[in-house]
Backbone bond lengths (Angstrom), bond angles and torsions (degrees), N, CA, C in turn:
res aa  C-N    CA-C-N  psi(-1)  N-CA   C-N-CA  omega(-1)  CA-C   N-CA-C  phi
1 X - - - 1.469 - - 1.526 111.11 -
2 X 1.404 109.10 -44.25 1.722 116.57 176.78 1.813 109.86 -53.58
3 X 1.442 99.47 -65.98 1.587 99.69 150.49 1.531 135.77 9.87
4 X 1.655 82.88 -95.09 1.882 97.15 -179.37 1.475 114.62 -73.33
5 X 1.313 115.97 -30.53 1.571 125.68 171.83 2.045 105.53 -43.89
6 X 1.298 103.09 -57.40 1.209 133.69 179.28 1.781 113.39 -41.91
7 X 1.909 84.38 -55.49 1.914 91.66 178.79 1.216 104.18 -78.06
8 X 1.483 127.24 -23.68 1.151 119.90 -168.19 1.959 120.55 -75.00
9 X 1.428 96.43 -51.66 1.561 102.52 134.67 1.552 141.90 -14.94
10 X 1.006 105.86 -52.90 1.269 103.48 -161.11 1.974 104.39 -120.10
11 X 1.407 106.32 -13.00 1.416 108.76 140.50 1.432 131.52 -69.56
12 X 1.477 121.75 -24.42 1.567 137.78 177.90 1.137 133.92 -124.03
13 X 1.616 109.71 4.20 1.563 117.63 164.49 1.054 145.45 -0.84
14 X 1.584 100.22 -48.41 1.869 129.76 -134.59 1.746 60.45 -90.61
15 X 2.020 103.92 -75.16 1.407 112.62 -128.24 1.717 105.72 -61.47
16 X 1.196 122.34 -29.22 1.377 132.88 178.12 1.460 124.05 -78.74
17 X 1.671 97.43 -2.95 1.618 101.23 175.92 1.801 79.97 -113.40
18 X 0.845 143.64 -15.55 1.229 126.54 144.02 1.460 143.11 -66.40
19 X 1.301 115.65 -36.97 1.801 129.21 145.58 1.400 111.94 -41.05
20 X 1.517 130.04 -49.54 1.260 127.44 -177.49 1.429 99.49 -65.78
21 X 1.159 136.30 -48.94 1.550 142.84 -156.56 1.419 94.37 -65.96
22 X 1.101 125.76 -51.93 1.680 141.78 -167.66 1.745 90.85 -49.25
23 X 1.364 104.97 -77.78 1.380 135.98 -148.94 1.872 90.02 -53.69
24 X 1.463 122.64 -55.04 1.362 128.35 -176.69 1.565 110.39 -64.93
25 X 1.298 112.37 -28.43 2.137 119.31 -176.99 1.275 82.70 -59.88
26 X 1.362 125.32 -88.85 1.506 148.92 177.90 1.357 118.52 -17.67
27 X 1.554 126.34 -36.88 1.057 124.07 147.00 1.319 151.82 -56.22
28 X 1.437 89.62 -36.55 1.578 114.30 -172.94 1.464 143.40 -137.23
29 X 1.631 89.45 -0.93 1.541 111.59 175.93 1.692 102.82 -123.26
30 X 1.358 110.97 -73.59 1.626 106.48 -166.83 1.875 104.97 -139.15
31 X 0.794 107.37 136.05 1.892 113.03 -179.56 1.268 103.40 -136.53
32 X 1.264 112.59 158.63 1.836 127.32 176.45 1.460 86.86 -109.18
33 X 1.580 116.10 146.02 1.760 126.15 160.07 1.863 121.62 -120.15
34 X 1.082 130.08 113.51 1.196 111.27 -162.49 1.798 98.79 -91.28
35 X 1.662 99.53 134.95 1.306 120.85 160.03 0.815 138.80 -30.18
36 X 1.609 145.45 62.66 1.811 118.75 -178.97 1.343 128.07 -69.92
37 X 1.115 104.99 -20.30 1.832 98.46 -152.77 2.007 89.68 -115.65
38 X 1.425 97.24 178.60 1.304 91.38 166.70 2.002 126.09 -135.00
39 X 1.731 76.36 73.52 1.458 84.49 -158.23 1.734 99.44 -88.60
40 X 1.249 112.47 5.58 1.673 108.54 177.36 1.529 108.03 -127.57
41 X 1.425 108.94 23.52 1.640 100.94 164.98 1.505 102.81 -72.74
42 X 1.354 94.37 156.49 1.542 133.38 2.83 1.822 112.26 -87.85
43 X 1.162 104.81 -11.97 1.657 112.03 -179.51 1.466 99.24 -37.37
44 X 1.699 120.17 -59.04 1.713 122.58 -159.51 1.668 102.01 -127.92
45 X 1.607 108.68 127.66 1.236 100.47 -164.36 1.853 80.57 -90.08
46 X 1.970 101.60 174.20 1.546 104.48 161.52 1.580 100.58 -71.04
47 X 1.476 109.79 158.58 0.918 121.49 -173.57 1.761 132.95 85.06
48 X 1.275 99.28 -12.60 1.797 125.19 174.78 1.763 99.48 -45.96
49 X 1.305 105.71 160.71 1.335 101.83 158.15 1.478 101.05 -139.30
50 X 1.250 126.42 109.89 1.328 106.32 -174.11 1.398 135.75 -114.85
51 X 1.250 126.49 -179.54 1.979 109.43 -156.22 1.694 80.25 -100.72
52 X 1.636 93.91 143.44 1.451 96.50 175.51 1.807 78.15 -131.99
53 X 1.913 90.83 145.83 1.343 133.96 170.23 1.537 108.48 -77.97
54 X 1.530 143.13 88.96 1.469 136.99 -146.60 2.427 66.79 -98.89
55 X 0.836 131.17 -75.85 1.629 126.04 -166.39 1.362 108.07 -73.55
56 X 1.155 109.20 47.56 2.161 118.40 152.19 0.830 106.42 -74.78
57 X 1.301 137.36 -50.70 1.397 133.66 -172.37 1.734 123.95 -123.57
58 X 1.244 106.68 -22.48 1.640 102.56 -167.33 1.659 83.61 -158.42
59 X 1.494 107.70 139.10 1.477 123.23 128.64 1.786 147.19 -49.11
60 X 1.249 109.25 87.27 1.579 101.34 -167.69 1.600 115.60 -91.93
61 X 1.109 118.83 146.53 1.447 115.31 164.58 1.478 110.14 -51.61
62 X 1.047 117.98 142.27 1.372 116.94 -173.67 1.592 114.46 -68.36
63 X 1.639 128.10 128.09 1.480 120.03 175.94 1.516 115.22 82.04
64 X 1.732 113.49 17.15 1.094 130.55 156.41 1.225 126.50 -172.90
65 X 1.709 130.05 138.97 1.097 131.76 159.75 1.320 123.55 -7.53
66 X 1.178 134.47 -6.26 1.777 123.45 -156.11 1.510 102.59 -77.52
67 X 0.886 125.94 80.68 1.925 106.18 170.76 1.832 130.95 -42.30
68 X 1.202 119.36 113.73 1.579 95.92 -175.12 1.577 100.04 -96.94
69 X 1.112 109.01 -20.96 1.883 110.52 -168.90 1.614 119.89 -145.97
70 X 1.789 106.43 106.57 1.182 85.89 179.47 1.332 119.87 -81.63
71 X 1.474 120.20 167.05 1.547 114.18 -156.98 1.918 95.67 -125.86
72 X 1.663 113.08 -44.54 1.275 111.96 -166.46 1.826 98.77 -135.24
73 X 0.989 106.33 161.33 1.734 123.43 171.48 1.995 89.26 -88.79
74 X 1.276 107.13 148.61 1.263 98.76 159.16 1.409 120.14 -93.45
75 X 0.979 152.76 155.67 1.606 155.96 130.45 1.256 148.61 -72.77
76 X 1.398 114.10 141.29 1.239 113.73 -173.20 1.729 115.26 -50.85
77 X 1.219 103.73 128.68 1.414 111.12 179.40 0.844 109.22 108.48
78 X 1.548 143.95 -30.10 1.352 144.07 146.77 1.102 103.13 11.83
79 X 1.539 128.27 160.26 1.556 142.82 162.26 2.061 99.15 -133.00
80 X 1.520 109.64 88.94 1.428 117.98 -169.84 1.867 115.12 -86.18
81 X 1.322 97.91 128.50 2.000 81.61 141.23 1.550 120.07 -106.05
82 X 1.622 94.29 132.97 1.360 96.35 161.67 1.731 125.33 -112.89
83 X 1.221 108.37 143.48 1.357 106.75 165.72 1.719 110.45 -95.58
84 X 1.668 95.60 90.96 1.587 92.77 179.25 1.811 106.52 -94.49
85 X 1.466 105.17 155.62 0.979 153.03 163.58 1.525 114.75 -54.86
86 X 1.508 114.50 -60.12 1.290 121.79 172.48 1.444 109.37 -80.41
87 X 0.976 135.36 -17.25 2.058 121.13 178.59 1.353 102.72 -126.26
88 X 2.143 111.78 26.20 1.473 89.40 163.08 1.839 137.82 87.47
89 X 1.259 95.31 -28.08 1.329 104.38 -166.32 1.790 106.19 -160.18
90 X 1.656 102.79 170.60 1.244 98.88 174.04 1.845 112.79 -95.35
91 X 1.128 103.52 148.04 1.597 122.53 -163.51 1.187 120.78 -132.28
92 X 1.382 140.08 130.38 1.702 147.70 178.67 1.398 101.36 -90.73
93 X 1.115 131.00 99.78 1.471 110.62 146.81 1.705 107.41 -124.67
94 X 1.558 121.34 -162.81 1.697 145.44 -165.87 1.076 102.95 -107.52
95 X 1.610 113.04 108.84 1.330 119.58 167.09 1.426 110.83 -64.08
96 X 1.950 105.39 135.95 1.641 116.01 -158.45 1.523 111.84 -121.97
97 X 1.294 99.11 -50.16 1.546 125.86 -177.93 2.056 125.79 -120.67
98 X 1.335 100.61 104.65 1.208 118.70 -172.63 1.442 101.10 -57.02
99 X 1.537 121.35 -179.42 1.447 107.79 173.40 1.444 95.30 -101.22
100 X 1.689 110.16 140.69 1.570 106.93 177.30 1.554 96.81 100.55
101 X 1.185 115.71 8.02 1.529 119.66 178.56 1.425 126.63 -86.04
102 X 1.412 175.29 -167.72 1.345 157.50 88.61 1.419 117.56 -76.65
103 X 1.450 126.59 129.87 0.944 118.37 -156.99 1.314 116.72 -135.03
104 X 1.612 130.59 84.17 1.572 108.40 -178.45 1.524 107.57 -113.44
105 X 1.751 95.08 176.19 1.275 104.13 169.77 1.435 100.14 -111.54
106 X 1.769 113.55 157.13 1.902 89.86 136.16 1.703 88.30 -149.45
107 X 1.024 110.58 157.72 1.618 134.12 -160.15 1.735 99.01 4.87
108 X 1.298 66.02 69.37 2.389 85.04 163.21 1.235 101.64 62.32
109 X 1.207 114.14 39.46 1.781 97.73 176.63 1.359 107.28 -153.10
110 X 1.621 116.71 116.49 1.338 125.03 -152.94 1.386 97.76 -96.11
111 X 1.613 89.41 170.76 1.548 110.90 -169.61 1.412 104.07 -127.75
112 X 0.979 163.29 -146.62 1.516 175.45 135.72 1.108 112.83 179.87
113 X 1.394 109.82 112.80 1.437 121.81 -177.98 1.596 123.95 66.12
114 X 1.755 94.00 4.79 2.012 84.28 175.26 1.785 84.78 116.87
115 X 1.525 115.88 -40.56 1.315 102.23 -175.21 1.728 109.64 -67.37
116 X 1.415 114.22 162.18 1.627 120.33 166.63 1.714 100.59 -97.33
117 X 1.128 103.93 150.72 1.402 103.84 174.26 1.648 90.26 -120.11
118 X 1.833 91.62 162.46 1.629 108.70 -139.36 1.451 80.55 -98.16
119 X 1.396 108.88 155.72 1.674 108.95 162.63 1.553 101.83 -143.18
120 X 1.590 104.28 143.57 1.614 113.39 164.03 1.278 116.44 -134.87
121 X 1.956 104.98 136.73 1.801 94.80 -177.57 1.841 123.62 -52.55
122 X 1.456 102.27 132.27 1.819 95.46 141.87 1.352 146.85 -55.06
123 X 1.168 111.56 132.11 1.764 104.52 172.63 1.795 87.98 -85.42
124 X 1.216 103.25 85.30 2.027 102.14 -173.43 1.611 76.23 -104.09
125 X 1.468 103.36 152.50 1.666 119.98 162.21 1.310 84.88 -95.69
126 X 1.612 108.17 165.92 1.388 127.78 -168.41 1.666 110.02 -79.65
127 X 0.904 125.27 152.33 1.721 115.12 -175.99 1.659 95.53 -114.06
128 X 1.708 118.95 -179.70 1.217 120.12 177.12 1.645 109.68 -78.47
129 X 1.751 89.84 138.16 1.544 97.19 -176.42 1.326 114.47 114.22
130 X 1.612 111.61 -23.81 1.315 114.63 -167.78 1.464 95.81 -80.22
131 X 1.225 133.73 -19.80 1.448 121.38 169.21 0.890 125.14 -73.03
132 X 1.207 145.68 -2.09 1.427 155.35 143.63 1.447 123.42 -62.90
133 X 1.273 111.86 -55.94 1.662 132.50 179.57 1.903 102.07 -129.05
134 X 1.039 134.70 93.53 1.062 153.13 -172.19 1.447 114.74 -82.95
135 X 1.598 111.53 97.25 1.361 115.16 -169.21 1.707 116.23 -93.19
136 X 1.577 109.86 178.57 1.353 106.75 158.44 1.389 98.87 -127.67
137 X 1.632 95.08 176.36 1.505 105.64 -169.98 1.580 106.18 -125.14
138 X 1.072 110.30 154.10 1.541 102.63 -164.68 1.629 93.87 -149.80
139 X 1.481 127.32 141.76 1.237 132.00 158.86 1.559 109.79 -87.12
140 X 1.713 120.84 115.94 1.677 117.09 -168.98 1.803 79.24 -105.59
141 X 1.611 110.26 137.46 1.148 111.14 179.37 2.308 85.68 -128.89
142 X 1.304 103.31 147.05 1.296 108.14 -170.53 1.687 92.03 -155.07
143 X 1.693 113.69 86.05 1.496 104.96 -179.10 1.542 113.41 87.33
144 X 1.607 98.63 -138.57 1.579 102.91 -176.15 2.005 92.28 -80.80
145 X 1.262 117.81 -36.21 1.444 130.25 -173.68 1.546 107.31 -40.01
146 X 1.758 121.77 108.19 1.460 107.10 160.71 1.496 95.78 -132.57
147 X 1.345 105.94 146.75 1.372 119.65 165.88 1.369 122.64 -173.09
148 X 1.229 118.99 133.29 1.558 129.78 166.09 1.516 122.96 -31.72
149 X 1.455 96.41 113.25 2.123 101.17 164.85 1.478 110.32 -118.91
150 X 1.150 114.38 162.50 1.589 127.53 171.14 1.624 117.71 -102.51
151 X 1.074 106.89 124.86 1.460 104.23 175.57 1.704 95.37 -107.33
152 X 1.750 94.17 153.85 1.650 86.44 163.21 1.337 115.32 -110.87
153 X 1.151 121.97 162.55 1.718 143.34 -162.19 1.390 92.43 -80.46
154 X 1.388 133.03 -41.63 1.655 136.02 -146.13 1.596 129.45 -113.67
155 X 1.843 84.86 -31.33 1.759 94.06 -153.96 1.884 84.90 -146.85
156 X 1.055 117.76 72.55 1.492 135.16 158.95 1.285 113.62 -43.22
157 X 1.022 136.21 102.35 1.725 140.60 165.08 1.797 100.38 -24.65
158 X 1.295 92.72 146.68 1.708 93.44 171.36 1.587 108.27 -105.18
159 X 1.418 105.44 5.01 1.241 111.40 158.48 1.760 124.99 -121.19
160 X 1.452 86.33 52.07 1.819 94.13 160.88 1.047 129.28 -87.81
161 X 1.328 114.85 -8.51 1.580 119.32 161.36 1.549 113.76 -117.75
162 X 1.001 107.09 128.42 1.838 108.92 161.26 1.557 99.00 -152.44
163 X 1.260 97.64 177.14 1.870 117.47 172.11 1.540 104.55 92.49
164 X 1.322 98.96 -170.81 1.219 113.56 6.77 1.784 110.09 -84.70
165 X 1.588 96.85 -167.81 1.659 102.30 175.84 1.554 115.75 -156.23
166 X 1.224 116.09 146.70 1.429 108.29 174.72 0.860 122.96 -98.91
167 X 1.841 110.73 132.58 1.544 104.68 -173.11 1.795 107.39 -73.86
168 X 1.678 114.49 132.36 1.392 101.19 177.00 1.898 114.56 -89.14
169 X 1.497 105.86 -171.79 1.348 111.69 -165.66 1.634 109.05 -61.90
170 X 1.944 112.08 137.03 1.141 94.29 170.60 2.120 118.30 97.33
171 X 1.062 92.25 -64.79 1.392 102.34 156.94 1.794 128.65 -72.10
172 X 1.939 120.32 176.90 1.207 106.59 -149.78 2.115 59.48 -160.89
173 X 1.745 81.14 140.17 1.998 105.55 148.17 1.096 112.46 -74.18
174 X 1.355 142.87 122.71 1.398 125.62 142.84 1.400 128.47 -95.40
175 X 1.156 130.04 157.05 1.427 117.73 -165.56 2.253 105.20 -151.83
176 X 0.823 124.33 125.13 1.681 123.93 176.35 1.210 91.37 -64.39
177 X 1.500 97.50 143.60 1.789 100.75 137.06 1.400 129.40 -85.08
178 X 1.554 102.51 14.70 1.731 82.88 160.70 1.613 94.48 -119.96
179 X 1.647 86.70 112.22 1.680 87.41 -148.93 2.343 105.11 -67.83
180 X 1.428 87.68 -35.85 1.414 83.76 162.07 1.452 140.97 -73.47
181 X 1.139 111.95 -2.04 1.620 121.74 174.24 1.321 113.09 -131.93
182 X 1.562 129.73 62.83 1.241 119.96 -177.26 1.941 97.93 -158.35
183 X 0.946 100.20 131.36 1.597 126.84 175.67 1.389 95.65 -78.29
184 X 1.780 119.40 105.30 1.301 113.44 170.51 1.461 119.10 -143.29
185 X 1.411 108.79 -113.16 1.593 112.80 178.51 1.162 117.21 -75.89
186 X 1.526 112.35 -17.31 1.516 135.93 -139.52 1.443 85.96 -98.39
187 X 1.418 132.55 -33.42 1.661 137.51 179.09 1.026 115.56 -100.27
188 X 2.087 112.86 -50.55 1.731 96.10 -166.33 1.399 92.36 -110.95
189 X 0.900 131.85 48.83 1.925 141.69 164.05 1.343 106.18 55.05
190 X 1.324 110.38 -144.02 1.722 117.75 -161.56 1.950 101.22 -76.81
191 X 1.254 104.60 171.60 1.712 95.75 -166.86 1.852 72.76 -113.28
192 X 1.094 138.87 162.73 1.460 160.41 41.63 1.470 94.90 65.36
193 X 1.405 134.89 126.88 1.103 114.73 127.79 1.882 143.63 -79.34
194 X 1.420 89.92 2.91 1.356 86.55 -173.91 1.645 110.21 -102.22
195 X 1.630 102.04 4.41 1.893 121.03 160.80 1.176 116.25 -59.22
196 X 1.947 109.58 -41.06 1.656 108.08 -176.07 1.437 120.70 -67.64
197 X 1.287 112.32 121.37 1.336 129.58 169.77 1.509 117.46 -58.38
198 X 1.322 116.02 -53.57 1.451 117.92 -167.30 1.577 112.46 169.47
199 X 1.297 125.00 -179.53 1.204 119.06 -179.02 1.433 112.47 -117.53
200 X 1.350 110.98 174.56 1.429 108.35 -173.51 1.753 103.00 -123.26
201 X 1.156 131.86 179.93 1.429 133.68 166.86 1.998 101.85 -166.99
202 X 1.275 90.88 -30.30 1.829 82.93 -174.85 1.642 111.11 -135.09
203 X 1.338 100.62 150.84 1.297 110.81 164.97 1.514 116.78 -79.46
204 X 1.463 113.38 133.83 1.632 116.25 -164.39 2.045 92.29 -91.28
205 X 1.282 103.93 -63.93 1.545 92.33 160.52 1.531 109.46 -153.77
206 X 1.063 134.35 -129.37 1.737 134.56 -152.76 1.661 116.79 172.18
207 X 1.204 117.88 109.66 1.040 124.03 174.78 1.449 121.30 -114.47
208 X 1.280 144.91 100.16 1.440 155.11 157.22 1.431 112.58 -17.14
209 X 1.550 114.03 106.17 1.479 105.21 172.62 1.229 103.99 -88.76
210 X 0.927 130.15 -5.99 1.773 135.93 -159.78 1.702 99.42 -96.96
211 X 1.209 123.18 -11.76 1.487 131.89 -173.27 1.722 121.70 -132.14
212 X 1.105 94.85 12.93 1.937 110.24 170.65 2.100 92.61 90.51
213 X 1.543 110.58 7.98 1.574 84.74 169.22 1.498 85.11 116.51
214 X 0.990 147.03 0.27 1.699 138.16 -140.60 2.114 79.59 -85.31
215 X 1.168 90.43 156.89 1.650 111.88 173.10 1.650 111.38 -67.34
216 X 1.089 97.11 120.14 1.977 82.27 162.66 1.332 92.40 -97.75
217 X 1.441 126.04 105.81 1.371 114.41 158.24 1.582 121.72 -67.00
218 X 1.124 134.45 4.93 1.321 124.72 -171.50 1.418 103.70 -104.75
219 X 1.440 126.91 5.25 1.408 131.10 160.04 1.349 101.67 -108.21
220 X 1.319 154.01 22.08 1.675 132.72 166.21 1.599 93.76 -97.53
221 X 1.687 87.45 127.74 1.102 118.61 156.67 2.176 100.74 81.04
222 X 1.488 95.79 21.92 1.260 89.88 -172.46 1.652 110.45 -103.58
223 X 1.369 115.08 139.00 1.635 112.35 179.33 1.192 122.41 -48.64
224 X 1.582 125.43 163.44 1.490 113.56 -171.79 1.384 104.44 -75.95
225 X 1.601 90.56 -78.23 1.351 97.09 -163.43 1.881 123.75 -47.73
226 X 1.350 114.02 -24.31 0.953 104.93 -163.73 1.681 106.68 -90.96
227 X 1.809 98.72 -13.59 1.651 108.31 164.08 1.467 119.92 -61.34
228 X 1.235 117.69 -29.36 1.443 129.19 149.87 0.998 146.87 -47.14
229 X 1.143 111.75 -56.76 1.781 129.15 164.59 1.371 96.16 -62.24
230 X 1.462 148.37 -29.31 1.408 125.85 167.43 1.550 132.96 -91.66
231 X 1.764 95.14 5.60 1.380 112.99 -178.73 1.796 106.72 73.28
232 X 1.249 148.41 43.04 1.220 163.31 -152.58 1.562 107.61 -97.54
């Protein structure tokens, strides 16, 4: 067994000291995550694959949570993955609430700190799905922060209003932009900072589940937010 282990080795060296290299980047420098749900339209369609930033914010030992160095604060407006604790799984949502923040809603329309944040309609074309549940699109601008949310026409979150609340130390709000169809802060409470994985800014590429997988080439390699603002 020592033997063939041995030939096997030293016939495949290269490629398995290259698999390890892969497996550690991916951990700890940069990873792609693919999309299922569509809890950040229009920002992330299903089917997205998107580039995640593993050193946005912290240095990890590779193949675990451990942080050795933090590097960045995150910010509002962020587009995060987290590996939460409370929903189980890893999750994309929009950083909302800083720690030390107050944070309400009331019928989809946020506040931070007492301020209102401004909203103006999209000329958005409709995306898939919207014929079923028929959304609007709205530009929420809060400060330097602008970015596209979806409201729906039909089926209103029963959590469009809350707060307010304070974000405590350490922790982060998260919130979808599809503010009515998205599992977020509003259910599994404040995120952890030491849950956030990394940040996102681009789509790596896009595959159509609704069409056997077909490519959207007009999202690879395309920015979020600004893939949004053109309805993409």
């Amino acid at each position: 067994m020592t033997r063939m282990l041995m030939r096997f080795w030293r016939s495949n060296k290269s490629l398995i000291a290259f698999l390890a290299l892969m497996v550690l980047f991916r951990s700890a420098v940069a990873d792609w995550n693919v999309v299922p749900s569509g809890s950040m339209l229009p920002t992330i369609r299903e089917g997205d694959r998107i580039l995640v930033d593993k050193m946005a914010y912290d240095l990890r030992i590779p193949l675990t949570h451990i942080a050795i160095a933090h590097l960045h604060d995150p910010q509002r407006g962020d587009i995060v993955t987290i590996d939460s604790s409370a929903a189980h799984e890893l999750i994309v949502k929009r950083l909302i609430g800083l720690p030390g923040d107050r944070i309400a809603m009331r019928d989809n329309v946020l506040y931070v700190n007492g301020v209102r944040a401004d909203y103006q309609p999209m000329q958005q074309r409709s995306l898939p799905g919207d014929a079923l549940s028929p959304g609007d699109y709205l530009r929420e601008r809060f400060g330097s922060v602008s970015h596209v949310v979806r409201l729906s026409e039909i089926a209103p979150s029963p959590r469009r209003s809350f707060g307010p609340v304070t974000v405590p130390a350490n922790a982060y709000l998260m919130l979808g932009d599809n503010r009515d169809d998205s599992a977020d802060s509003r259910y599994f409470g404040f995120f952890p900072r030491n849950e956030l994985m990394g940040r996102t800014r681009r789509v790596a590429y896009s595959l159509d589940p609704d069409h056997f997988y077909k490519p959207r080439f007009e999202r690879f390699g395309a920015a979020l937010d600004a893939q949004a603002a053109r309805g993409g």
